[in-house]
Every structure is written in structure tokens, then in C-alpha cells.
ZAGUDREN-677062 format. One line per field, with one value per residue: chain; residue in one letter; x, y, z of N, C-alpha, C in turn. Coordinates in steps of 0.001 Angstrom, whole numbers, plus 500000, padded with zeros to 6 digits. Layout:
REM residues N
doro	(A; ...)
zadren	(A; ...)
neast	(X; ...)
nnorth	(Y; ...)
nup	(Z; ...)
caeast	(X; ...)
canorth	(Y; ...)
caup	(Z; ...)
ceast	(X; ...)
cnorth	(Y; ...)
cup	(Z; ...)
REM end
This chain:
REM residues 261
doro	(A; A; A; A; A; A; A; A; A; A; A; A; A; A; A; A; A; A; A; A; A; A; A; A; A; A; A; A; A; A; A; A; A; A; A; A; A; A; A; A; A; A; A; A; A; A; A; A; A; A; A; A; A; A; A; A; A; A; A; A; A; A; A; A; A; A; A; A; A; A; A; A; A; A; A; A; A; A; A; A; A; A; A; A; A; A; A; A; A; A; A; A; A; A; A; A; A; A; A; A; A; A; A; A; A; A; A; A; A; A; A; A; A; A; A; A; A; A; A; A; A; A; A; A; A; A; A; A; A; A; A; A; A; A; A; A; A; A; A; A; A; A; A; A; A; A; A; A; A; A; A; A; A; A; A; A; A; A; A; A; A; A; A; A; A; A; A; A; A; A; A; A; A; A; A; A; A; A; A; A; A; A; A; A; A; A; A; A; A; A; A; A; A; A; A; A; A; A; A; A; A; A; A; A; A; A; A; A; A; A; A; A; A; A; A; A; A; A; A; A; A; A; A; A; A; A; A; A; A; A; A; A; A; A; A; A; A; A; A; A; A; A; A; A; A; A; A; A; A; A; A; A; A; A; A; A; A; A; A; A; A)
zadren	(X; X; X; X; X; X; X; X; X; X; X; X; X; X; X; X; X; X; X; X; X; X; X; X; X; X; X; X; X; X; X; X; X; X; X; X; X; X; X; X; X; X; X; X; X; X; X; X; X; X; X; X; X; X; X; X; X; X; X; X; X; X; X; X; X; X; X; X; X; X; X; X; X; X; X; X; X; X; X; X; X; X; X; X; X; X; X; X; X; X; X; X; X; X; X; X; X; X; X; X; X; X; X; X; X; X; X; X; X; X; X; X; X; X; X; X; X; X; X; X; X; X; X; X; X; X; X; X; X; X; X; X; X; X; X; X; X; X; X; X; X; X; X; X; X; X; X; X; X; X; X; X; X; X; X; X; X; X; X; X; X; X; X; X; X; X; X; X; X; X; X; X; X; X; X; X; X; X; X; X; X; X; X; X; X; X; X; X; X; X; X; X; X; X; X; X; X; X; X; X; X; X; X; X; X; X; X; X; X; X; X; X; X; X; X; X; X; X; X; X; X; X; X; X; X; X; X; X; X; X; X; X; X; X; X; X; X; X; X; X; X; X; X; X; X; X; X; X; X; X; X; X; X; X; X; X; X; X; X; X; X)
neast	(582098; 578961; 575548; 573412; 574387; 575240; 572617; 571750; 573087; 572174; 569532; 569305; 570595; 568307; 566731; 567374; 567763; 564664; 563993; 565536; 563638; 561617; 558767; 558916; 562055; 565036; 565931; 563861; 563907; 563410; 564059; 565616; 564965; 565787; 564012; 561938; 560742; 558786; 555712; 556085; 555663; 554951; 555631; 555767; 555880; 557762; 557169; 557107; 558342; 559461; 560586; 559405; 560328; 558065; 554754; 551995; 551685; 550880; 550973; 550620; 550797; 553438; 554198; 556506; 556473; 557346; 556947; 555360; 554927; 552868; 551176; 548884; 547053; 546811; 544132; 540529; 538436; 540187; 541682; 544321; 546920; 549004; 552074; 554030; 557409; 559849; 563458; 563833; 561809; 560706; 557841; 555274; 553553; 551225; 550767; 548673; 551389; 553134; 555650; 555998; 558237; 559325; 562426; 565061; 568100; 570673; 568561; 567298; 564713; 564095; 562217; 561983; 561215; 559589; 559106; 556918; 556600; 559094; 561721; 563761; 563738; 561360; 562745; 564993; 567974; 568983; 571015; 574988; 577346; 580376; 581860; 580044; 582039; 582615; 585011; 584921; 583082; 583488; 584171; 584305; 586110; 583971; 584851; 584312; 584020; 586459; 586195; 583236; 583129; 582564; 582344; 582553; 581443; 581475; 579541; 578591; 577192; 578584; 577737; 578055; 578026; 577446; 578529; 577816; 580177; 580463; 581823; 583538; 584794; 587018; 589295; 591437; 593160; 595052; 597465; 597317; 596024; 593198; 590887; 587675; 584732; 581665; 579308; 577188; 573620; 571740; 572187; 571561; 572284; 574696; 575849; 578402; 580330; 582629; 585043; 587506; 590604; 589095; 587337; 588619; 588119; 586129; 584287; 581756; 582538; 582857; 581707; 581203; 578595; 577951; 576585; 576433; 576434; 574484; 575113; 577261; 577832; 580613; 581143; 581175; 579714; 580914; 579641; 580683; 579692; 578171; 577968; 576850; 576348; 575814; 572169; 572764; 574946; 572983; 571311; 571444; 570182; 570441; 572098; 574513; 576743; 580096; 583494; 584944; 588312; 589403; 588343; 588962; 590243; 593165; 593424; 592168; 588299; 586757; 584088; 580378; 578661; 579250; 580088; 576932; 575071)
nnorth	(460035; 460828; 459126; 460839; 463528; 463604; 462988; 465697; 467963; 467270; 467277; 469996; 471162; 470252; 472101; 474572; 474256; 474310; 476727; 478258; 477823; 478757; 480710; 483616; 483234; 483507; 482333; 483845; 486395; 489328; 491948; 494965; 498390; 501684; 503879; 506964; 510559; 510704; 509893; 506846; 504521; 501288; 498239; 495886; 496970; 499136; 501894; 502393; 503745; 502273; 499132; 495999; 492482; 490831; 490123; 492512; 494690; 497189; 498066; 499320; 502613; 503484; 505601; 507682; 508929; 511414; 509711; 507178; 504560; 504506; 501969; 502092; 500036; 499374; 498219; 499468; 500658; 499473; 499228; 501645; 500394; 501029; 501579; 501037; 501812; 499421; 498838; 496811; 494681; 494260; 496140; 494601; 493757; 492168; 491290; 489327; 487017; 488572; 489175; 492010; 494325; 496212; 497763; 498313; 500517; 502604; 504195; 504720; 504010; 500950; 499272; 495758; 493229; 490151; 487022; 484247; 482278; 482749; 480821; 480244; 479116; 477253; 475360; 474963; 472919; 471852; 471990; 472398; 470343; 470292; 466712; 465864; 466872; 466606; 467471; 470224; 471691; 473579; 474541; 477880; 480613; 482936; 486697; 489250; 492416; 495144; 497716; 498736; 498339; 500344; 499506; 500089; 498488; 496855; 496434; 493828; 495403; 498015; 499520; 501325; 500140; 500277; 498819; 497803; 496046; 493891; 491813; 489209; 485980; 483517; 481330; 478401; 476745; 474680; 474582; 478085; 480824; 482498; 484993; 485820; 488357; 489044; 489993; 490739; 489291; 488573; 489612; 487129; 485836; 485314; 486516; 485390; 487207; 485294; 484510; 482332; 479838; 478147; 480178; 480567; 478601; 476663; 477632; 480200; 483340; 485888; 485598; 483354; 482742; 482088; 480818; 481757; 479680; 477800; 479803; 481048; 482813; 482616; 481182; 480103; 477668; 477411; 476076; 474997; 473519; 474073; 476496; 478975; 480078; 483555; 485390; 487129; 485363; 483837; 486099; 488801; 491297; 491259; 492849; 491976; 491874; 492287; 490486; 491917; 492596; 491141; 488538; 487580; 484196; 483057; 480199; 476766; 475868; 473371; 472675; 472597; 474774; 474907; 476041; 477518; 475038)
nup	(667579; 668951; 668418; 669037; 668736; 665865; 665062; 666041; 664431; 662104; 662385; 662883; 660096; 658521; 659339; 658779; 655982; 655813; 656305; 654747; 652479; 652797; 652450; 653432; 653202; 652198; 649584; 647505; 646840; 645083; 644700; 645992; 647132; 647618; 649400; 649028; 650119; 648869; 646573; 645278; 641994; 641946; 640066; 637472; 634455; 632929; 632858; 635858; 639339; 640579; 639233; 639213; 638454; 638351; 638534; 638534; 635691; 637077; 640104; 642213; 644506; 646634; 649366; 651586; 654485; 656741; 659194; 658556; 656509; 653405; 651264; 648294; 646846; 643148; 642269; 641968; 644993; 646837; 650146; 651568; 653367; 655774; 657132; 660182; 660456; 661444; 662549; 663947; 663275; 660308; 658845; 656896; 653840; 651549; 647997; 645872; 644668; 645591; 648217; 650285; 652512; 654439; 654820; 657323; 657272; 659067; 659771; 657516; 654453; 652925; 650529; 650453; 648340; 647683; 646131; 646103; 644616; 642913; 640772; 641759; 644601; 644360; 642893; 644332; 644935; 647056; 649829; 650457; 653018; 654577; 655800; 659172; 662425; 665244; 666705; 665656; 667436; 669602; 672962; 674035; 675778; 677554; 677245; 679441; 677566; 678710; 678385; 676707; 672928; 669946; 666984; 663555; 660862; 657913; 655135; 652258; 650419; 650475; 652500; 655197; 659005; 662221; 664949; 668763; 670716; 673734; 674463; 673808; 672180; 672958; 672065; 671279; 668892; 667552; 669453; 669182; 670241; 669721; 669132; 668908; 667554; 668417; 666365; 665650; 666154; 669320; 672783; 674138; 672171; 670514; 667582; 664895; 662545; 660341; 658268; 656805; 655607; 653799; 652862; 650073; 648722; 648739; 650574; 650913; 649626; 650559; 653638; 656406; 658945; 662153; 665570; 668858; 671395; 674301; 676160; 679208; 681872; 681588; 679512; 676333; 673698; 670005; 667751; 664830; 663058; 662449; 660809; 658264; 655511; 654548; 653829; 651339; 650178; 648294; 647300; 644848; 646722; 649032; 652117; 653573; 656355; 656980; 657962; 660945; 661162; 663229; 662866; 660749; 660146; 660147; 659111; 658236; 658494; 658257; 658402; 658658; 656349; 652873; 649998; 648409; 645986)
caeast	(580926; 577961; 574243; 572538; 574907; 574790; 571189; 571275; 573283; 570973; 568467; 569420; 570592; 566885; 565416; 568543; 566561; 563134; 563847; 565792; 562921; 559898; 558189; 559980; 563378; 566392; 565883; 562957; 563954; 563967; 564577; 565375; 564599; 565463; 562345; 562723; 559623; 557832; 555005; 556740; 554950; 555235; 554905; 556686; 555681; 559054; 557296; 556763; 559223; 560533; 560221; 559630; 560922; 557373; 553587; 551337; 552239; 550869; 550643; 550491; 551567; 553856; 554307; 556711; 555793; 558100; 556806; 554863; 554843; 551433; 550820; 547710; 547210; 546237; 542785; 539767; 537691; 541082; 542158; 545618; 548082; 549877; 553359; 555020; 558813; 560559; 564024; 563842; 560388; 560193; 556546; 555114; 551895; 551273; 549666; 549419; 552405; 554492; 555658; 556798; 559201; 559817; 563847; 565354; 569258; 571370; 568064; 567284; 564067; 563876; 561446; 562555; 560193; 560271; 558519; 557262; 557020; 560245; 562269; 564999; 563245; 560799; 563511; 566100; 567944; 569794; 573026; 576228; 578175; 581597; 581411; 580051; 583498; 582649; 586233; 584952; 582396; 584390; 583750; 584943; 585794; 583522; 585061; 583543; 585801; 587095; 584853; 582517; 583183; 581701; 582443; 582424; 581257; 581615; 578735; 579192; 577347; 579320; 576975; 579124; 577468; 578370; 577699; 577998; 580450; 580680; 582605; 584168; 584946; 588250; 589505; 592626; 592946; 596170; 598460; 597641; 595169; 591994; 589565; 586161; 584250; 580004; 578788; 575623; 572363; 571535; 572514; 571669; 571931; 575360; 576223; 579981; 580574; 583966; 585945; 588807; 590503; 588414; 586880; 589179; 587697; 585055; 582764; 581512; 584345; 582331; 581955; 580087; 578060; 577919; 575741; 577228; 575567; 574831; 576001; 577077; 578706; 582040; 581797; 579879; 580125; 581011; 579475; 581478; 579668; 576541; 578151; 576289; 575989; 574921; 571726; 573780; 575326; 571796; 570901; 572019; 569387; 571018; 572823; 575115; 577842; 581625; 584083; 585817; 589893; 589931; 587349; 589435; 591244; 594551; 593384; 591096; 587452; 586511; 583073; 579453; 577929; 579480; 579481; 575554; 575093)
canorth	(460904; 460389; 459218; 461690; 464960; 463392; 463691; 467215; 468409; 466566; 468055; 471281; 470711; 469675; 473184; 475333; 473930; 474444; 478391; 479187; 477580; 479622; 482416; 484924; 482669; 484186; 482239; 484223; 488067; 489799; 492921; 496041; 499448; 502243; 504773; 508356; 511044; 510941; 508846; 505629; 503616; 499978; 497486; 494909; 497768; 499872; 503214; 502629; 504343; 500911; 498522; 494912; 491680; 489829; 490886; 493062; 496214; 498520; 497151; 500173; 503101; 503863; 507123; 508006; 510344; 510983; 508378; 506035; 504396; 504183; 501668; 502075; 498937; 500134; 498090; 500385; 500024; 498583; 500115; 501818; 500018; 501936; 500516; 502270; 501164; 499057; 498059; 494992; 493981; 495148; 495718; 493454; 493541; 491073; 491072; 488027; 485928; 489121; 489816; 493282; 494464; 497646; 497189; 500380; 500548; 503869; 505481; 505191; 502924; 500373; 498053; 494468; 492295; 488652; 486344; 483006; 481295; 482230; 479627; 479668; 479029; 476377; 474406; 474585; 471596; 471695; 472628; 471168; 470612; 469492; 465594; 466349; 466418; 467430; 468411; 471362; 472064; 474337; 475825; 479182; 481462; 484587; 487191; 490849; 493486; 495965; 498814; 498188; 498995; 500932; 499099; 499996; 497298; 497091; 495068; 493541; 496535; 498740; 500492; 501101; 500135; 500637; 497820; 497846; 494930; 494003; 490370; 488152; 484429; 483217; 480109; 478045; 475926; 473833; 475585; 479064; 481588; 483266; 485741; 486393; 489222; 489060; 491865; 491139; 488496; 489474; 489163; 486034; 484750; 485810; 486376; 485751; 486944; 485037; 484006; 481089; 479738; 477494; 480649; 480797; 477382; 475662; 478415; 481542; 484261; 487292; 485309; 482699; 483152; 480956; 481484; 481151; 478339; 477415; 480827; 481293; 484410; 482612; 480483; 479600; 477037; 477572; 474727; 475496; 472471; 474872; 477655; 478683; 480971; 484805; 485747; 487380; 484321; 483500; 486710; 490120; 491918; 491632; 493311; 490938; 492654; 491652; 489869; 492362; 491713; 489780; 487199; 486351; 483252; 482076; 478214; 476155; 475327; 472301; 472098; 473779; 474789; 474563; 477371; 476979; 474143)
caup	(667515; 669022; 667778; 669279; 668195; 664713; 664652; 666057; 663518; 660695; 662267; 662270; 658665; 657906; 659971; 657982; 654897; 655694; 656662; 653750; 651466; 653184; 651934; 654046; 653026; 651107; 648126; 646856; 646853; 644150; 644241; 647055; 646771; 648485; 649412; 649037; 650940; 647650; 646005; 644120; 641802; 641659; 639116; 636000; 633491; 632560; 633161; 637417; 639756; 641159; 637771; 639280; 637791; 638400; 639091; 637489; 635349; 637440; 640804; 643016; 644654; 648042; 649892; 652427; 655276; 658631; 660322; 658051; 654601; 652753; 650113; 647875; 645752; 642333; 642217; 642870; 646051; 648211; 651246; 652122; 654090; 656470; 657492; 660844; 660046; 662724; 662626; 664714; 663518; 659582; 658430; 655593; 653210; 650305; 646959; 645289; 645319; 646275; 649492; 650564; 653599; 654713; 656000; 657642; 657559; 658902; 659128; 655747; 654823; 651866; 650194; 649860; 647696; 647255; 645166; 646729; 643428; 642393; 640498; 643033; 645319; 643633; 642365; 644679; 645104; 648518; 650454; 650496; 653746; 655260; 656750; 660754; 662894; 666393; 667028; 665364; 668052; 670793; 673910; 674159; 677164; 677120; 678146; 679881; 677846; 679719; 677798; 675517; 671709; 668899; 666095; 662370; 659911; 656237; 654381; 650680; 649641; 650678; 653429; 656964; 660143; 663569; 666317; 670007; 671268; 674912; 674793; 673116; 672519; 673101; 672162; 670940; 667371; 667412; 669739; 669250; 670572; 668593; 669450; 667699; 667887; 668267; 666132; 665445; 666915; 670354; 674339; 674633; 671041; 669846; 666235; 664634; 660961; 660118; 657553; 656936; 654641; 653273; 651682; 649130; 647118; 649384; 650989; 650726; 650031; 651602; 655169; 657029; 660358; 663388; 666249; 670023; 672190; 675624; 676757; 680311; 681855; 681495; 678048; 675604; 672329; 668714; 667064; 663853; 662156; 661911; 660443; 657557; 654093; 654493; 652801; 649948; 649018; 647913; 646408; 645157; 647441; 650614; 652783; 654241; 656754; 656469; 659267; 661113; 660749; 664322; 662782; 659495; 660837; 659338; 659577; 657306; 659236; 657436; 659125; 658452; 655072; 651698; 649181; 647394; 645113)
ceast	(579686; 576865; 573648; 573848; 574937; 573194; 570948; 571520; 572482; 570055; 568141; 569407; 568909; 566128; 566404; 567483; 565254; 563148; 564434; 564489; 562005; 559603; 558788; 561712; 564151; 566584; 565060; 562829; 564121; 563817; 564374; 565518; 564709; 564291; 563011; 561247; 559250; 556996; 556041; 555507; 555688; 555130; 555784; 556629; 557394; 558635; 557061; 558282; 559971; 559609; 560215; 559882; 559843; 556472; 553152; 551956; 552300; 550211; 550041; 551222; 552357; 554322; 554940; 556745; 557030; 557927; 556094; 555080; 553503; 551654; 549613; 547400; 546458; 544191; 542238; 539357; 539238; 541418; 543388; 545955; 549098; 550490; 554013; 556567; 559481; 561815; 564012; 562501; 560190; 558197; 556467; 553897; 552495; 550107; 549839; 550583; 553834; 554543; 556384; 557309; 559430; 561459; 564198; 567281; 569868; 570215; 567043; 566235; 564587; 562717; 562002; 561233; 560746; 558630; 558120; 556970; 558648; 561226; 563573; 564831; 562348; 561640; 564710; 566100; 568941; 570912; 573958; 577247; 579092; 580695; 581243; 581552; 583078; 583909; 585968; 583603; 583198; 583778; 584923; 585134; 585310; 583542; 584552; 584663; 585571; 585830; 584397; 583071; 582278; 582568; 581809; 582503; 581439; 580223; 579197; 577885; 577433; 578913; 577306; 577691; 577859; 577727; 578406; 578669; 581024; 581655; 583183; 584710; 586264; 588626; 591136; 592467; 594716; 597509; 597799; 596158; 594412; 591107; 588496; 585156; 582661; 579280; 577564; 575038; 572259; 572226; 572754; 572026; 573194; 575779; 577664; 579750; 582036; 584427; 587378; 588968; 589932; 587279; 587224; 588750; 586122; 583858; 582669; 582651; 584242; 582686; 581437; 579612; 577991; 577429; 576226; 575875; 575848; 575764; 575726; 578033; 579948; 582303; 580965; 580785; 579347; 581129; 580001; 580878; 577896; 576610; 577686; 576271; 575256; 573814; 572393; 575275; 574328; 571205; 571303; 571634; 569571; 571910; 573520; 576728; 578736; 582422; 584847; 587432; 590096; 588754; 587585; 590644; 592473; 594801; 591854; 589481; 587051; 584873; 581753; 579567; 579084; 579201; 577978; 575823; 574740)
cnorth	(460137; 460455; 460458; 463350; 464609; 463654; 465073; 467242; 468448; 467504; 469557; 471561; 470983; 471465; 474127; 475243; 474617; 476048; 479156; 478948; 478403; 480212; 483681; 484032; 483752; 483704; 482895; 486037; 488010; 490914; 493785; 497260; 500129; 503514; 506299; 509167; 511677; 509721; 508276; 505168; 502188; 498809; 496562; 495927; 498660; 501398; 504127; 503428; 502799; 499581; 496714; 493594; 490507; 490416; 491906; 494162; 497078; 498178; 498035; 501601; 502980; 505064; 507035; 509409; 510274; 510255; 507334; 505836; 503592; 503052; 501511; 501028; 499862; 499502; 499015; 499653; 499307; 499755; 500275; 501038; 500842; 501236; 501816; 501362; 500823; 498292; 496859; 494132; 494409; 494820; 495039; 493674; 492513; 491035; 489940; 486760; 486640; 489046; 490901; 493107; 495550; 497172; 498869; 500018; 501652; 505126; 505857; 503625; 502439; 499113; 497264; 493397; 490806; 488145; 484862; 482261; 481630; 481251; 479371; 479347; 477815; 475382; 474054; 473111; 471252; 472659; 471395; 471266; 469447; 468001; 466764; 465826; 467608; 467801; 469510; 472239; 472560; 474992; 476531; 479499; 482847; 485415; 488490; 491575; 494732; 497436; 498474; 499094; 499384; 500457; 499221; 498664; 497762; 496643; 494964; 494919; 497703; 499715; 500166; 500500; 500448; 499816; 498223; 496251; 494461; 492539; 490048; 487022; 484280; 481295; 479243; 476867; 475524; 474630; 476873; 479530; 482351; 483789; 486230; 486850; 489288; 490021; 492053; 489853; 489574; 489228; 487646; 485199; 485348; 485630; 486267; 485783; 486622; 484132; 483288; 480700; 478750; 478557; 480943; 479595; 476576; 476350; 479483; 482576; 485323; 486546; 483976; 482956; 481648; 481350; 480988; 480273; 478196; 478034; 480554; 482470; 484129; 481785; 480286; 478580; 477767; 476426; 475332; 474240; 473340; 476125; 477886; 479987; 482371; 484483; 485992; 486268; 483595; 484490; 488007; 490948; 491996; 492362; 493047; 492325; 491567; 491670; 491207; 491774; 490859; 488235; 486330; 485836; 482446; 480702; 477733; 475463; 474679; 471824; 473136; 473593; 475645; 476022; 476596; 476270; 474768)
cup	(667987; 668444; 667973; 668985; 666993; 664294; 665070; 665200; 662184; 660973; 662363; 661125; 657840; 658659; 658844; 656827; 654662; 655764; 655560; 652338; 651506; 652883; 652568; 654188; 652103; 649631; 646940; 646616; 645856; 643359; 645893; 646450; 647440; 648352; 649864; 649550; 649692; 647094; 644988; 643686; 641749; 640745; 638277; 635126; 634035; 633167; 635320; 637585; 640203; 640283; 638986; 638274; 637009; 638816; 637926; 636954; 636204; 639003; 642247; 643334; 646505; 648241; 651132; 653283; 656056; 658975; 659692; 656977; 654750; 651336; 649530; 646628; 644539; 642209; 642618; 643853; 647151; 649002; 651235; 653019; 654829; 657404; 658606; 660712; 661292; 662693; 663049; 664427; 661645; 659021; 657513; 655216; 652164; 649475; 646162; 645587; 645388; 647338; 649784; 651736; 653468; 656062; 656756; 658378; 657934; 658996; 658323; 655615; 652959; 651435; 649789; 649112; 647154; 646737; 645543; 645134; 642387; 641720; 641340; 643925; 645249; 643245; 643057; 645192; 646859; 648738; 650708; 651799; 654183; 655967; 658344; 661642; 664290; 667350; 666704; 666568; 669561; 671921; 674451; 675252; 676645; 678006; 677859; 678828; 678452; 679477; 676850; 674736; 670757; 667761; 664911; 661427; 659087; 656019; 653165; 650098; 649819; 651572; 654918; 657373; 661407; 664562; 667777; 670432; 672817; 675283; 673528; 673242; 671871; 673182; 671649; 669999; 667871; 667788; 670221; 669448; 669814; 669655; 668572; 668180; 667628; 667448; 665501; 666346; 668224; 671868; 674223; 673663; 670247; 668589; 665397; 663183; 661209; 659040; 657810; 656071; 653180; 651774; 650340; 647570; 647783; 650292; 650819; 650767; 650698; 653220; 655411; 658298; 660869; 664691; 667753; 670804; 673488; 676239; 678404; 680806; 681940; 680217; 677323; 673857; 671000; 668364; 665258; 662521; 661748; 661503; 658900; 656840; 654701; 653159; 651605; 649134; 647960; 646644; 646600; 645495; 648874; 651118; 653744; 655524; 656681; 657927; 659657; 661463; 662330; 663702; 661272; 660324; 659677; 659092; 658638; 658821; 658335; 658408; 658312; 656871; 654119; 651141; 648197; 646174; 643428)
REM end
């Protein structure tokens, strides 16, 4: 192994870190909500429409319209907030040391709220991963398929999806032939949910993701030593999607991130 792919990895390692710690990180949600085309209230007090965990009693209200969501902080004298909802972009306001999110799955919108003082977040103490073994770093062949697919997802909570998949990465583990299917990131930035059996004692049992590299229109690498924890191994506010059956592999990947410490 070389110096310099040892320090990538580290230093990926070290950015992995810094993004799940951040204020818009995964360690600090806590709580989602879905929004219905009626005034919610918000708040820690028991008698709001969406009861938070943290923050003031009575913290505000939100209103969904057709096309926008209003939030009206309860202070007098503050101004509305008006959120237009964007899958690929969700809106955000912040009171205090909440932060809101307007997500939009199927359609269908929800408020995600996180907490940057959180104690999971505040205290976490790291991640745990496999020694680096750049045998596990592969380049794939990526191939055109023939017609693109409409692919049904699962997620862990239990809400289908349906992706668009136009390739796939083809490769070979000791002998024998594997294919794994992209079904989420983007064009250029492909996404693999997949499972192995390592999930059975040593990582995540829902999935792990791994992100394709140094694509070209005939291959691209699966650095398998940077494969890493869904949100919802973190917390029970996500909406993690699940491997479709070509991406659970019959073979232990001994590389990449650890189930959470």
C-alpha cells in the first residue's frame, strides 16, 4: 500500500467525520414529521400538533398551501417564512439551536428538525473502520444497459420508491462475476446501496453505501474502503432506502465503516 492512498483514505476518514458532526449532520435529528394542508403547531409543550423533544413550549406555527409552507414563529412582531419545497434542494429556517427542513418524498412533504446541541452529536466519540486494504479498491466495467429501468426501492421505513437506472458496475471477487446496481447519487456521482456479509456481526444490517469514482464511459472504481453507514444507522428519523437483491453480495467486504461505536 501506498503513502499517499493511505493518507487519502485518512483523509477522507477525517472529512466522513467532520460532515456527520455538522449542524446539518445526521447525528443531530430529532424528530420528522409529516405535514398535512392544515395549520400545525410546533413546540416541547404536549398540547402542539407536532410535540418536539427540545425548544420552547410553544414555538410556532406551520401552514401548508399547494405550493408553499408558511412558518409563523410564535414571538410577536416576527415575520413569516415562506418555504417553496424542493426536492433536490430542501428549504431550511432556524430558531435558536433548531434547525428545520422541509424534505418532500413520493410527493408528500415533511418537516425534519435537528438539534445542533444535541448530545449525540456533542459527545460523539467517532467511527470504527476495517484496517485500509486496497485490494478492496476495484475498478469496475460500466456498462450502457440495453434499456433503462424503473426500479422499485424499499426504504427501512417502509416507504417504496421508484429510481431510474441506466448502468451498472460489473466486476469480479475471487473467481466469480457481480453486478451492482446505482440507484441513487447522480450522473456523474454514482450511488450503490449494498449489503455483505459482514452485515450480519460487523456493519450495518440495513445496508452500506459506496460512491463510484473516476467514472469514465467504460469503468469506473468502487473504493469499497470508503463505504460507509446510512443516515438511519445514526438515527430513527431517516429514510434510508434498502439494497436491491442484485446488490446483496454472497462474500464478506472487510473494508469501509464499521457498525457505529
Amino acid at each position: 500500500m501506498t503513502s499517499d492512498y493511505q493518507r487519502a483514505i485518512a483523509d477522507w476518514q477525517s472529512s466522513r467525520f467532520e460532515h456527520l458532526t455538522a449542524e446539518d449532520g445526521w447525528l443531530n435529528v430529532i424528530g420528522r414529521f409529516w405535514l398535512d394542508e392544515s395549520v400545525a403547531r410546533i413546540g416541547s409543550a404536549d398540547d402542539n400538533d407536532i410535540v418536539l423533544s427540545a425548544g420552547p413550549a410553544h414555538l410556532g406555527t406551520i401552514t401548508q398551501t399547494p405550493d408553499t409552507l408558511v412558518f409563523q414563529a410564535e414571538a410577536a412582531g416576527t415575520d413569516a417564512v415562506t418555504l417553496v419545497p424542493d426536492p433536490t434542494r430542501p428549504p431550511k429556517f432556524s430558531v435558536g439551536s433548531l434547525r428545520f427542513e422541509i424534505t418532500t418524498m413520493d410527493g408528500r412533504h415533511a418537516l425534519r428538525v435537528r438539534d445542533v446541541d444535541a448530545p449525540e452529536r456533542t459527545s460523539f466519540t467517532g467511527l470504527s473502520y476495517f484496517p485500509t486494504d486496497p485490494a478492496w479498491c476495484i475498478t469496475a466495467e460500466w456498462a450502457l444497459l440495453d434499456d433503462p429501468i424503473a426500479m422499485g426501492i424499499d426504504t427501512v421505513a417502509g416507504i417504496p420508491t421508484t429510481v431510474q437506472i441506466t448502468h451498472k458496475a460489473v466486476f469480479s471477487h475471487d473467481g466469480e462475476r457481480y453486478e451492482l446496481l446505482p440507484t441513487h447519487g447522480s450522473a456523474h456521482k454514482p450511488q450503490f446501496v449494498l449489503r455483505d456479509l459482514t452485515s450480519k456481526s460487523e456493519t450495518y444490517g440495513a445496508a452500506r453505501f459506496v460512491y463510484g469514482e473516476d467514472l469514465t464511459a467504460t469503468s469506473i472504481v468502487l473504493d469499497f474502503n470508503k463505504a460507509f453507514n446510512p443516515p438511519c444507522a445514526f438515527t430513527d428519523h431517516a429514510v434510508c432506502p434498502l439494497p436491491p437483491r442484485e446488490n446483496i453480495l454472497p462474500f464478506r467486504i472487510e473494508a469501509g465503516e464499521r457498525k457505529p461505536l
